[in-house]
C-alpha positions as CSV (number, residue, x, y, z in Angstrom):
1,X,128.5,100.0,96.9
2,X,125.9,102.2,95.0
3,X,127.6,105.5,95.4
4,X,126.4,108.5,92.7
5,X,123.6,105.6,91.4
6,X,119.9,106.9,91.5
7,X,116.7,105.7,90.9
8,X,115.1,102.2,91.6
9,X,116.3,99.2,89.2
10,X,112.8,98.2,89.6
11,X,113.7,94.3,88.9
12,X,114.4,94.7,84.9
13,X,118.2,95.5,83.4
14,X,118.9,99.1,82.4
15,X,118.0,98.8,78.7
16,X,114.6,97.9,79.7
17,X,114.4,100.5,81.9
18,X,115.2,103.2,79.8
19,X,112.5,102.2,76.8
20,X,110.3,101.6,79.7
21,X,110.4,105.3,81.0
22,X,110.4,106.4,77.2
23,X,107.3,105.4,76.6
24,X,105.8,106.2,80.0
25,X,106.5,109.4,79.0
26,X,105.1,110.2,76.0
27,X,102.3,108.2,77.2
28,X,102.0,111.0,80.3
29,X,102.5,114.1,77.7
30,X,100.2,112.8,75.1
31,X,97.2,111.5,77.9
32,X,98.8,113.6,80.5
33,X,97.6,110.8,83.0
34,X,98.3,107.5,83.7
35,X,97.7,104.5,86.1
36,X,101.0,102.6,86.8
37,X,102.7,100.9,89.7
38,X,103.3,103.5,92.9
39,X,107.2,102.7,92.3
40,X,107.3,103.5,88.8
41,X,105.0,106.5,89.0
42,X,107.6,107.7,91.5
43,X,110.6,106.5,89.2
44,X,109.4,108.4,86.1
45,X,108.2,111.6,87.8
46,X,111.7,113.2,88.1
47,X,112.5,112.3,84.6
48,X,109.3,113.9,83.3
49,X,110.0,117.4,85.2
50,X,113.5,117.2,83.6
51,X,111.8,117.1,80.2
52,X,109.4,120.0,81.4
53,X,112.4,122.1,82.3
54,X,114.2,121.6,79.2
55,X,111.4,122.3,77.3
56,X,110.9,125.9,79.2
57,X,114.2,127.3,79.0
58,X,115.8,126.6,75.7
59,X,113.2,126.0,72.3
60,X,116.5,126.1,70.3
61,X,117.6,123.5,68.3
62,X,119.4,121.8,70.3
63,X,116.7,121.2,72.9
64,X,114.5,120.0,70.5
65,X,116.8,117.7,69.5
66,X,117.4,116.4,73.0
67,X,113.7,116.4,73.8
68,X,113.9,113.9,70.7
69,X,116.3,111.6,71.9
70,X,114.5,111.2,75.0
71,X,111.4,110.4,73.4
72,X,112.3,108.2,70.9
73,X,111.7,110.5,67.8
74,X,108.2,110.9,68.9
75,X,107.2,114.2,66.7
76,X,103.9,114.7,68.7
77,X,105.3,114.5,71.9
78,X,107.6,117.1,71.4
79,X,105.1,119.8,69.8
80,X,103.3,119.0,72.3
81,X,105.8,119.4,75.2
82,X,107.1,122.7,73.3
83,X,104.0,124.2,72.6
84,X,101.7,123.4,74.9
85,X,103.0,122.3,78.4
86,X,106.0,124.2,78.7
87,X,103.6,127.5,78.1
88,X,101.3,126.4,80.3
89,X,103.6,125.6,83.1
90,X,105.7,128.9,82.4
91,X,105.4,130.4,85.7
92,X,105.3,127.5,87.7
93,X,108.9,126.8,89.0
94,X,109.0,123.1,89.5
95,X,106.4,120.7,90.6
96,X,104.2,120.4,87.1
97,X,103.2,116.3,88.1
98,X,101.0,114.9,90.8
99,X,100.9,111.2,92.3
100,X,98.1,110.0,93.8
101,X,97.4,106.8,95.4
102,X,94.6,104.2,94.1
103,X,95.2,100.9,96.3
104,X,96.1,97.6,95.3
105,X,95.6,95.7,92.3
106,X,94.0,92.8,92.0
107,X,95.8,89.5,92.0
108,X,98.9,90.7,93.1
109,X,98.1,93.4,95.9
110,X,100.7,95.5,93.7
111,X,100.3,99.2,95.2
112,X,98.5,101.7,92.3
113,X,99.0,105.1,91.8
114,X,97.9,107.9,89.1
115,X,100.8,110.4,87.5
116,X,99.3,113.2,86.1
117,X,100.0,116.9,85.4
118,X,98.9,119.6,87.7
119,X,96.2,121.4,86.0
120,X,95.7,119.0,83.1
121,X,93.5,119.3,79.9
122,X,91.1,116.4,80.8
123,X,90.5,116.1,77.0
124,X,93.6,114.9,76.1
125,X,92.7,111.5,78.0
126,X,92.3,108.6,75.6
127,X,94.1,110.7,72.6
128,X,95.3,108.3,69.9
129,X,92.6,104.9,71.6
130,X,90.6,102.9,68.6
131,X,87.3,104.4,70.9
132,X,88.2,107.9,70.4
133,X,89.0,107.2,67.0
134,X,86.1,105.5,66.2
135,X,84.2,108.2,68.0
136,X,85.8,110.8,66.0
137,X,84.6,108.7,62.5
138,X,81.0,108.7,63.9
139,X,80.7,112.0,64.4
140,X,82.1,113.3,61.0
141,X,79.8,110.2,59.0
142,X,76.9,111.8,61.2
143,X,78.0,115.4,60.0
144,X,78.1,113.9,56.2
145,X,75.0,112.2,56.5
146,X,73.2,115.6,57.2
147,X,75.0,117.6,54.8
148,X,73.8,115.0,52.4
149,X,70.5,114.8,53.7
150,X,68.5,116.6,50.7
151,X,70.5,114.9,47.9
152,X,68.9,111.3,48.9
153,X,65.2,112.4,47.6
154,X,66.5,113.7,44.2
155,X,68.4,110.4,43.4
156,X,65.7,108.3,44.3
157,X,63.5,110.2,42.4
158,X,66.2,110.0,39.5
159,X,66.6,106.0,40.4
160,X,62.5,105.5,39.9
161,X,62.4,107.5,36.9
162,X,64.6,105.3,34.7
163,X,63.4,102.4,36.0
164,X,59.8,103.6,35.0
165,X,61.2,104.3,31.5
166,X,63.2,100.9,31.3
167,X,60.0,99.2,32.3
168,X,58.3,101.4,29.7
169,X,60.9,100.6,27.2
170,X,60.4,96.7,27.6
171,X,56.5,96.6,27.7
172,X,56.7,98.9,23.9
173,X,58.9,95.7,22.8
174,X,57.2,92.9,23.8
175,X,54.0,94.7,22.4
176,X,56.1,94.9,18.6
177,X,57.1,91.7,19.1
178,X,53.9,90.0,19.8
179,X,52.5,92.2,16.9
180,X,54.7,91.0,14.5
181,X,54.4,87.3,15.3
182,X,50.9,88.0,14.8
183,X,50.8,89.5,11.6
184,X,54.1,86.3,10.7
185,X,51.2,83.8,11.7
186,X,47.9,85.6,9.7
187,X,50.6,85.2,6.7
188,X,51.2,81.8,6.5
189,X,47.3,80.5,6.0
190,X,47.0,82.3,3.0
191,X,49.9,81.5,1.1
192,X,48.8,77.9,1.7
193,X,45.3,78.7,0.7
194,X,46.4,80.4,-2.4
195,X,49.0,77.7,-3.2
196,X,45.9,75.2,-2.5
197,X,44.0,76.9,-4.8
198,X,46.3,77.0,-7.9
199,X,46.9,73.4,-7.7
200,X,43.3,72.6,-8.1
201,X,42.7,74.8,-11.0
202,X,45.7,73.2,-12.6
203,X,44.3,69.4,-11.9
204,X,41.1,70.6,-13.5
């Protein structure tokens, strides 16, 4: 008999179940929406106003550290729960999560629902996702690149000027090069004339 037993065992064993709801949590406080099964939505949406609850009456110490326990550690979540949702929700008594319906999924006709928080910050969707991320590295590279706009002109200028003097610097070398092998090859006829000539006075 399941006397004093609540909740659904929703066809996993209990340590399952528990790291399960963990992380559907956090996942519903950081996003504050998600899209699950309709059973679990409606498994995890007690355990989520619990953790709403706790989080408005006592900010002591020892709610955070309960808060932590039942998230796993998870820093964030509990800033956020402490700070943000359990002000925003502090006149509300009860009922701070929604379920709504989205039919079946495909392949297994499983039912669908959304959990989400009444009056949620429609920002928060997506926090922590490689796209918002990489959304978020655009935007500042974009930013950089216009702050850094009128620097690019000066460097190139900088860039073409010392490759005009390196340029400049080469040319003046192969000039005094071919200058001196010039003046090395007008040298060498007339030593041989000279020696030429000094022979043939001596043979006379």
């Amino acid at each position: 008999m399941r006397h004093g037993i609540k909740g659904k065992k929703l066809n996993v064993t209990s340590s399952h179940r528990r790291a399960m709801f963990r992380n559907m949590s956090v996942s519903v406080i950081m996003h504050e929406q998600i899209k699950t099964t309709l059973p679990k939505a409606k498994a995890i949406r007690p355990v989520l106003e619990k953790l709403v609850t706790k989080a408005k009456r006592s900010k002591d110490l020892s709610a955070r550290r309960y808060l932590l326990a039942a998230l796993g550690g998870d820093d964030v979540a509990v800033n956020k729960l402490l700070n943000v949702i359990a002000k925003r929700y502090e006149k509300r008594p009860g009922g701070y999560l929604r379920i709504i319906r989205a039919g079946n999924r495909f392949g297994d006709m499983a039912e669908v629902a959304y959990i989400e928080f009444v009056d949620r910050d429609e920002s928060a969707k997506g926090y922590g996702s490689k796209s918002a991320k990489e959304h978020d590295h655009s935007h500042e590279h974009h930013h950089h690149d216009e702050d850094h706009q009128h620097e690019k002109p000066v460097k190139e200028e900088k860039i073409t000027k010392t490759k005009k003097s390196d340029t400049l610097e080469k040319q003046s070398t192969k000039v005094k090069k071919v200058s001196s092998d010039k003046v090395k090859a007008s040298a060498k006829p007339k030593n041989t004339i000279v020696k030429a000539s000094s022979n043939r006075g001596g043979d006379k």
